[in-house]
C-alpha positions in Angstrom: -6.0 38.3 -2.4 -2.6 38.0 -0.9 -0.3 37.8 -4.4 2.1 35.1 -2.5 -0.8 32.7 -2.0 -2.0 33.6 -5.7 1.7 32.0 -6.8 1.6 29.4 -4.9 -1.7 28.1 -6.0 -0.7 28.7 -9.3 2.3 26.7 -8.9 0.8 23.9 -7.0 -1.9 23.5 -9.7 0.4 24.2 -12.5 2.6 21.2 -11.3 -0.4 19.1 -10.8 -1.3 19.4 -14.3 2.9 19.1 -15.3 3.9 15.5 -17.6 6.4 14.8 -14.9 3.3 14.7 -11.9 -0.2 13.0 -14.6 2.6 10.7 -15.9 2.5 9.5 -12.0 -1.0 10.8 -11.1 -3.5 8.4 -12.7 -6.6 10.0 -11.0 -5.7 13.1 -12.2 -4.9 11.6 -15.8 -8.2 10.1 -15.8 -9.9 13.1 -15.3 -7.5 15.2 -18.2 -8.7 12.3 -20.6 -12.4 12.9 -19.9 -12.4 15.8 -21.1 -12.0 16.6 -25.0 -10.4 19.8 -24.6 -8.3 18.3 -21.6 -10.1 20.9 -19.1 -10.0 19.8 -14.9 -12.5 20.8 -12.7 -11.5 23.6 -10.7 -13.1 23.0 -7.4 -11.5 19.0 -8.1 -8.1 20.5 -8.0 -9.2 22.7 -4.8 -10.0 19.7 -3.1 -6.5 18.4 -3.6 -4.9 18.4 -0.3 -2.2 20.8 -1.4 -3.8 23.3 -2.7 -6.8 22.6 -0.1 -4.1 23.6 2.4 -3.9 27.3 0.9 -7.6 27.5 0.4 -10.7 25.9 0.3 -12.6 28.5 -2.0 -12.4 27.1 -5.9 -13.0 31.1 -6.8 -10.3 31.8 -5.3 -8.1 29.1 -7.1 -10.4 30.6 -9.8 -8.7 34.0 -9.0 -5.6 33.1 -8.9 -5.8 30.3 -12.1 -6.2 33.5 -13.9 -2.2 34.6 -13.1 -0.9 31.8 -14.6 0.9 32.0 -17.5 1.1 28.3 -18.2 -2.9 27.5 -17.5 -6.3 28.3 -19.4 -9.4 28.7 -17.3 -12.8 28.0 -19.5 -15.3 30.8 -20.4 -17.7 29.9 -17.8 -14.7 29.8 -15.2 -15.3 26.7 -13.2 -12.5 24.5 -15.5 -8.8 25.1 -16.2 -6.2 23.3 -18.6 -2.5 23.4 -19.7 -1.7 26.1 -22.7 0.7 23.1 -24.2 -1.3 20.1 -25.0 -0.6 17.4 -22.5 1.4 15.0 -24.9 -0.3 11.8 -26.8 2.2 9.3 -24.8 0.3 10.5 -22.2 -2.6 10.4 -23.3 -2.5 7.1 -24.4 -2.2 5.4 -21.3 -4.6 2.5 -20.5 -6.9 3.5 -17.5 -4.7 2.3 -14.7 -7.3 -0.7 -13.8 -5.7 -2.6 -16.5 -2.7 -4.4 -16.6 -0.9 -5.2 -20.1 1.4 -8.7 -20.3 3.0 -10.4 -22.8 5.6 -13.2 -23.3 3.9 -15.5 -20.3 4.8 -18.5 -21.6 8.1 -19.9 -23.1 8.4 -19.0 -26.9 8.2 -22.5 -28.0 5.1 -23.3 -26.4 3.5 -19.7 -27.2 1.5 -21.1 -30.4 0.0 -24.1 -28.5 -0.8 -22.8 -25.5 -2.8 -19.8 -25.9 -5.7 -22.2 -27.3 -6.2 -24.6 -24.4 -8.1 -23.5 -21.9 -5.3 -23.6 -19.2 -3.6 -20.9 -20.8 -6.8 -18.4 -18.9 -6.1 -20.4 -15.9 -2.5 -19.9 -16.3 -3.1 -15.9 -16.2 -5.5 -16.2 -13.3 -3.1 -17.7 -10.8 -0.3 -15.4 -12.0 -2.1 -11.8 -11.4 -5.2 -12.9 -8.7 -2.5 -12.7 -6.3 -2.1 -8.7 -6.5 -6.2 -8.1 -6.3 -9.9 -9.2 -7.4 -9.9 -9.6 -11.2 -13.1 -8.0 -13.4 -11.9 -9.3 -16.2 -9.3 -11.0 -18.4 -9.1 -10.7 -22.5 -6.5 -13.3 -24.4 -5.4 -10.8 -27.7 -4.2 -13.0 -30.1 -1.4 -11.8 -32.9 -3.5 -11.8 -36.1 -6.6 -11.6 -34.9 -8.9 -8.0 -35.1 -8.1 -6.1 -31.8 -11.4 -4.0 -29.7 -11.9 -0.9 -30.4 -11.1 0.3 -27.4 -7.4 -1.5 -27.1 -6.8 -0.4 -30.9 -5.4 2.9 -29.7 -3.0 1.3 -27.3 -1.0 -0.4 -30.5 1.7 2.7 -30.9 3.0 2.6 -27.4 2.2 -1.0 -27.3 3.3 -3.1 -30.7 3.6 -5.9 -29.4 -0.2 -5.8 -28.9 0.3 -7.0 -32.9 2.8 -9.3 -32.8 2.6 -11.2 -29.1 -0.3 -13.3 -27.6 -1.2 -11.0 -24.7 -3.2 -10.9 -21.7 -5.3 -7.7 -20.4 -6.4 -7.9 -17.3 -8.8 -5.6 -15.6 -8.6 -5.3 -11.5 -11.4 -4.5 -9.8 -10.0 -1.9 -7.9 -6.7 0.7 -9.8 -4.5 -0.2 -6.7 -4.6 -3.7 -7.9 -3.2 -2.7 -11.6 
């Protein structure tokens, strides 16, 4: 294989798997997340229109993959991941469907509120407008948080301390 197009598939992937670009790239994100060991799927990344622009053969990103100093490629050769671990602020980003809000009411009223039924309404006409809503939770300060927000509480405290709302879009351009 031509050694400029090896580099410049191994650049292209190695800045698709960068912080700066999966701090922007939630599909990408998604799919680092997925995996344990924070592998990709190489013919995934082939299909990325910039690197599907210097080839359309995953063994030949394969090939290349191999060059990089910065990237791993699994045993089997069909997945590749970052030498450094991608780090945990970045890995604790919600799945992009979700949107995160606190402080939605004035601070006097945000003891009363949050226990009439208005307060869901409330949150409804505020975020409907950007997409179709899944689902809404109320977390309440005091109150044992799901499992699966728990992990959230480090990059967000004031899931501990604030009445919040988490909304889930239907669709991640929504979020």
């Amino acid at each position: 294989a031509d050694p400029q197009l090896v580099r410049r598939i191994v650049s292209q992937v190695e800045f698709y798997l960068s912080d700066e670009n999966l701090a922007k790239d939630a599909f990408l994100l998604k799919h680092v997340q997925k995996n344990k060991m924070g592998f990709v799927s190489i013919k995934l990344l082939t299909s990325f229109k910039k690197v599907k622009y210097l080839t359309r053969d995953w063994r030949l990103t394969l090939y290349a993959l191999r060059f990089s100093e910065l990237l791993e490629v699994n045993v089997e050769g069909t997945k590749v991941r970052r030498r450094v671990p991608i780090p945990e602020s970045l890995l604790s980003i919600p799945p992009t469907k979700l949107l995160l809000a606190w402080e939605l009411l004035a601070q006097e009223q945000d003891v009363l509120l949050p226990l009439q039924k208005n307060f869901l309404e409330t949150i409804t006409r505020m975020f409907s407008p950007f997409g179709a809503i899944a689902s809404i939770r109320i977390l309440r300060p005091g109150r044992k948080l799901p499992s699966d927000v728990r992990k959230y509480t480090s990059r967000f405290p004031e899931l501990l301390s604030k009445c919040c709302a988490l909304v889930e879009y239907e669709s991640l351009e929504s979020a």
